[in-house]
C-alpha positions as CSV (number, residue, x, y, z in Angstrom):
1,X,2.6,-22.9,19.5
2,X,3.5,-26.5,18.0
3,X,6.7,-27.0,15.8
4,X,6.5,-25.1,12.9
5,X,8.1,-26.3,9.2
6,X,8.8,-22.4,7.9
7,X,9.8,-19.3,9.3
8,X,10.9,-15.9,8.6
9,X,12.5,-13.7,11.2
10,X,12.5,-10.3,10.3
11,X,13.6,-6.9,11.8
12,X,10.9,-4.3,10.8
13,X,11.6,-0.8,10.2
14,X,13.7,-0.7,6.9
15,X,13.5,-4.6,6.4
16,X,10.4,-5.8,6.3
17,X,8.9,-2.2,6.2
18,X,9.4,0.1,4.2
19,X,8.6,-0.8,0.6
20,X,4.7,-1.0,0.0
21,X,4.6,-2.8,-2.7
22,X,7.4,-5.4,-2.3
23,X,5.4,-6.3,1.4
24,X,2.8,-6.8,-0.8
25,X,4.1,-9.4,-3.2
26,X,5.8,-10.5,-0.5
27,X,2.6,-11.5,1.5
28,X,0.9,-12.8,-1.5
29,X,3.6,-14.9,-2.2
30,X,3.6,-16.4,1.1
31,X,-0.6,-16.5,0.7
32,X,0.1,-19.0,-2.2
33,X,2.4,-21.2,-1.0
34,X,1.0,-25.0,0.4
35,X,2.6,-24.7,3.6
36,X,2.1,-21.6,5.9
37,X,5.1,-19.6,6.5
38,X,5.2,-18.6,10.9
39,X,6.6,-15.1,11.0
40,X,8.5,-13.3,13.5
41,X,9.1,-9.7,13.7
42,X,12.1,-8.8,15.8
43,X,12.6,-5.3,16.2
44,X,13.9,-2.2,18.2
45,X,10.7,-1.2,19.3
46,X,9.2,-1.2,22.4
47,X,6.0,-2.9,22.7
48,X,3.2,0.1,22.2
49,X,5.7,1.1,19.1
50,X,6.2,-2.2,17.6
51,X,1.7,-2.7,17.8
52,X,1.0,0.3,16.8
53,X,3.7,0.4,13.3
54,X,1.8,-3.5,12.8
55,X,-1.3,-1.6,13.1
56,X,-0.9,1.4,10.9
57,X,0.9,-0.7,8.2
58,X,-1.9,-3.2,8.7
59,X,0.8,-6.0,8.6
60,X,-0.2,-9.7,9.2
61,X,-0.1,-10.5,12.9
62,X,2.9,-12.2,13.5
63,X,3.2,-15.5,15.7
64,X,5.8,-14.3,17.9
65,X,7.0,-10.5,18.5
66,X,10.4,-9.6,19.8
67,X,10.7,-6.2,21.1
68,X,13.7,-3.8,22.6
69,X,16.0,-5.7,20.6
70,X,15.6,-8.9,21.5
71,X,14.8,-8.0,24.9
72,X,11.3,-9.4,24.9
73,X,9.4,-12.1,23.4
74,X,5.6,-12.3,23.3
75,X,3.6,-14.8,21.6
76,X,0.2,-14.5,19.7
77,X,-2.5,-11.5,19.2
78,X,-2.7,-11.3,23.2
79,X,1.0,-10.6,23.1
80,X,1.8,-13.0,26.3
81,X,5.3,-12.6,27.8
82,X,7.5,-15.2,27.6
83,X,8.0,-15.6,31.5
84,X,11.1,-17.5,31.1
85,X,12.6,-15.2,29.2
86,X,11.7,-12.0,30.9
87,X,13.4,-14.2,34.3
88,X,16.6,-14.8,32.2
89,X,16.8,-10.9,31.4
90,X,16.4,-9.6,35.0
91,X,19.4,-11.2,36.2
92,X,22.3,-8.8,37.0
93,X,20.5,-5.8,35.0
94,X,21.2,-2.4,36.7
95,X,20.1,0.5,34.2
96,X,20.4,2.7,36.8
97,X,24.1,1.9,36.8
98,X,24.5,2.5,33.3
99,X,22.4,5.8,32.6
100,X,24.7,7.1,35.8
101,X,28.1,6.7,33.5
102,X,26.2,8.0,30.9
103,X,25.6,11.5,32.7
104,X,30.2,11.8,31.9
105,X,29.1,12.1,28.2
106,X,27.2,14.7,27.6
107,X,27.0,14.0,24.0
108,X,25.1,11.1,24.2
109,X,21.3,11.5,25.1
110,X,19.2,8.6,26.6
111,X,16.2,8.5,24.7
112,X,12.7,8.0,26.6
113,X,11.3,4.7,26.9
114,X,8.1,3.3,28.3
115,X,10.5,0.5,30.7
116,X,13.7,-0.3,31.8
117,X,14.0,-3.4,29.3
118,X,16.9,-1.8,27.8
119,X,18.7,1.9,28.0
120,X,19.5,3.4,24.6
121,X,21.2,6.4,23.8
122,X,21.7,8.7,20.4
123,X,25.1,10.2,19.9
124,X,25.1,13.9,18.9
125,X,28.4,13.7,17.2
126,X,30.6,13.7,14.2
127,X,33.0,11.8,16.0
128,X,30.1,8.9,16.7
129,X,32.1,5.8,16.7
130,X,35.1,7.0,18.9
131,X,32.5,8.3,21.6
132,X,31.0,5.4,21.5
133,X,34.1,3.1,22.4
134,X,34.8,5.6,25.4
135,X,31.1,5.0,26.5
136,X,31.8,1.1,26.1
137,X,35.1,1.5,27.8
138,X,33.5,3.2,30.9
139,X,30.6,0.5,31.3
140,X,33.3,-2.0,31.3
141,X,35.6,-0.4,33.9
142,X,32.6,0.0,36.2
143,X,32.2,-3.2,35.9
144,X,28.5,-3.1,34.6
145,X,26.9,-6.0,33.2
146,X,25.3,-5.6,30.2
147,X,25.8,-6.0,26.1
148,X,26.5,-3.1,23.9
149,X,25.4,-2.4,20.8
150,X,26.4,0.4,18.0
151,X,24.6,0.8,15.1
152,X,23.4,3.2,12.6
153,X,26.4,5.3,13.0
154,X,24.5,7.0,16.6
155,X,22.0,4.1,18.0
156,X,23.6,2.9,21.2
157,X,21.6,0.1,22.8
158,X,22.4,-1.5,26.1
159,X,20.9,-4.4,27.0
160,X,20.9,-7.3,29.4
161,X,23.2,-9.9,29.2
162,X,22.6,-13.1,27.4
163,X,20.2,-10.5,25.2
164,X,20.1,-9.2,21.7
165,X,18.3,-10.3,18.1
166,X,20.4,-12.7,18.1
167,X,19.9,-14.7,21.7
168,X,16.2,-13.9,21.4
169,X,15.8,-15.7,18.1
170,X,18.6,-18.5,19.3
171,X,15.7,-18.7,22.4
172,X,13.1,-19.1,19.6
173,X,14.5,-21.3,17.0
174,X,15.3,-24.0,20.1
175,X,11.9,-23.7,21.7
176,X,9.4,-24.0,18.2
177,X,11.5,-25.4,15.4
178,X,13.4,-28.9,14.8
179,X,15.9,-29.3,12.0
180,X,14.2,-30.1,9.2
181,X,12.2,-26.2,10.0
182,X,13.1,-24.1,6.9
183,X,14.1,-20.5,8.9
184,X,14.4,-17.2,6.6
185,X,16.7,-13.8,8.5
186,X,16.3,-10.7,7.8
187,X,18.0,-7.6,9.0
188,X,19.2,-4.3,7.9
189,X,21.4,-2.6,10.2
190,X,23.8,-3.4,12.8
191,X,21.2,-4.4,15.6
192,X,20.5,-7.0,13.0
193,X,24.0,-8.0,13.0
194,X,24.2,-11.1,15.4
195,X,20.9,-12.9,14.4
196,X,22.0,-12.6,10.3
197,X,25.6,-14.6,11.5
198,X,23.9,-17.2,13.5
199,X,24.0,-19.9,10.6
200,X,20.4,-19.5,9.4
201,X,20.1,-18.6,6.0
202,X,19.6,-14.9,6.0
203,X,19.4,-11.9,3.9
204,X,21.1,-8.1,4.0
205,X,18.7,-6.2,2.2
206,X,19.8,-4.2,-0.6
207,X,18.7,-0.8,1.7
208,X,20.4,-2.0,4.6
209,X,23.4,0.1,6.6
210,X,26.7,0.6,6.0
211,X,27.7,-1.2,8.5
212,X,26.3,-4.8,7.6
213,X,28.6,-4.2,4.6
214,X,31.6,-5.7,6.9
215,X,30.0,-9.3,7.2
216,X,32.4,-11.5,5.8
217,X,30.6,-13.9,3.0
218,X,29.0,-17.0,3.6
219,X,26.7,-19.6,1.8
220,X,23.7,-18.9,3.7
221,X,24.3,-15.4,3.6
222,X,22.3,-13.8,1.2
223,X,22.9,-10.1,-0.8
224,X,20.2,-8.9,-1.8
225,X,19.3,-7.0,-5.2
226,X,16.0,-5.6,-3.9
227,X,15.2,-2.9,-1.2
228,X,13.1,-4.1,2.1
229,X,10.4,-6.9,1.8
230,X,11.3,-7.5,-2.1
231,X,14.8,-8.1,-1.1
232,X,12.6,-10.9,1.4
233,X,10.8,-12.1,-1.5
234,X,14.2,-12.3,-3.5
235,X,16.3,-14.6,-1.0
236,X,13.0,-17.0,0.0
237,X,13.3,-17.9,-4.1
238,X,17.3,-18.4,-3.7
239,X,17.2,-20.5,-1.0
240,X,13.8,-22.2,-1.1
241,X,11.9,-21.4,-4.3
């Protein structure tokens, strides 16, 4: 894929899902513009998840895909690997390791996914937050690598090092774009977190967690007024209607 002059990277579920008719202005807005606008969906599915939701929302087939939060990146319709990304995310991974310190919380369930890309976990809880610095607090006396992220007040995700939304789109941005590319963010929860503080203008949609409500302001940080992809649509006009 050759340099590209606009992007938009967007989590899915809750971002650019999740409103019909707002992804539908949305994409007719982009339709009508004279320059093509590449996306990229970057979300906390896994692969078979991430197709099938493009699929069954019959969403336009974006030009990269990153899956398992930012644990993956394929490019096209054939959905190649990146090979030197999947290299970098092998190295010192043990999810073995981690579900094994997991089995001392019993409160925490693994969830059931297709690979060993990432672990993740849902906390079954009142007392989410303070379980899940004790989980943190284990991984890191074991001495595990790996990066830990909370989110959504029970959505533990552990993932590789060097990983994340915010790596993978860091990996992306470096390897398709040159500065004068104009980049869009777009994120609504806490898995969203690190690729909406990279620099990039970016957008909290108006729908988005409680948690993305602590990001401290910033010009290129953009509130939205709108829910989803109209909260999209409303931050491309701010910073480059």
């Amino acid at each position: 894929m050759s340099a590209v002059t606009h992007m938009l990277a967007t989590d899915l579920d809750g971002t650019f899902v999740g409103d019909t008719n707002g992804l539908k202005l949305l994409i007719n807005y982009y339709e009508s513009l004279p320059y093509e606008v590449t996306l990229v969906y970057i979300t906390g599915r896994h692969l078979e998840s991430a197709t099938s939701l493009i699929k069954e929302e019959n969403l336009p087939i974006p030009k990269l895909l990153v899956t398992d939060v930012g644990t993956s990146i394929y490019e096209g319709d054939t959905w190649q690997a990146d090979p030197k990304w999947q290299k970098k995310m092998k190295k010192d991974w043990n999810p073995d390791a981690i579900r094994a310190v997991a089995k001392d919380f019993p409160q925490i369930r693994v969830q059931q996914l297709p690979d060993d890309r990432r672990v993740s976990f849902q906390i079954e809880a009142d007392n989410s937050s303070a379980l899940a610095g004790k989980f943190k607090m284990a991984l890191e006396t074991a001495g595990i690598a790996h990066k830990f992220i909370f989110s959504s007040g029970r959505d533990i995700d552990i993932l590789p090092t060097g990983s994340g939304k915010g790596e993978a789109l860091r990996f992306i941005v470096e390897k398709y774009t040159n500065s004068d590319t104009s980049i869009l963010v777009a994120g609504d929860s806490g898995n969203d977190l690190e690729m909406l503080t990279l620099g990039y203008p970016s957008v909290i949609v108006a729908n988005s967690q409680e948690e993305l409500l602590e990001i401290e302001e910033h010009p290129k940080l953009y509130r939205a007024t709108k829910n989803c992809a109209g909260g999209i649509h409303e931050a491309w006009m701010h910073f480059y209607g």
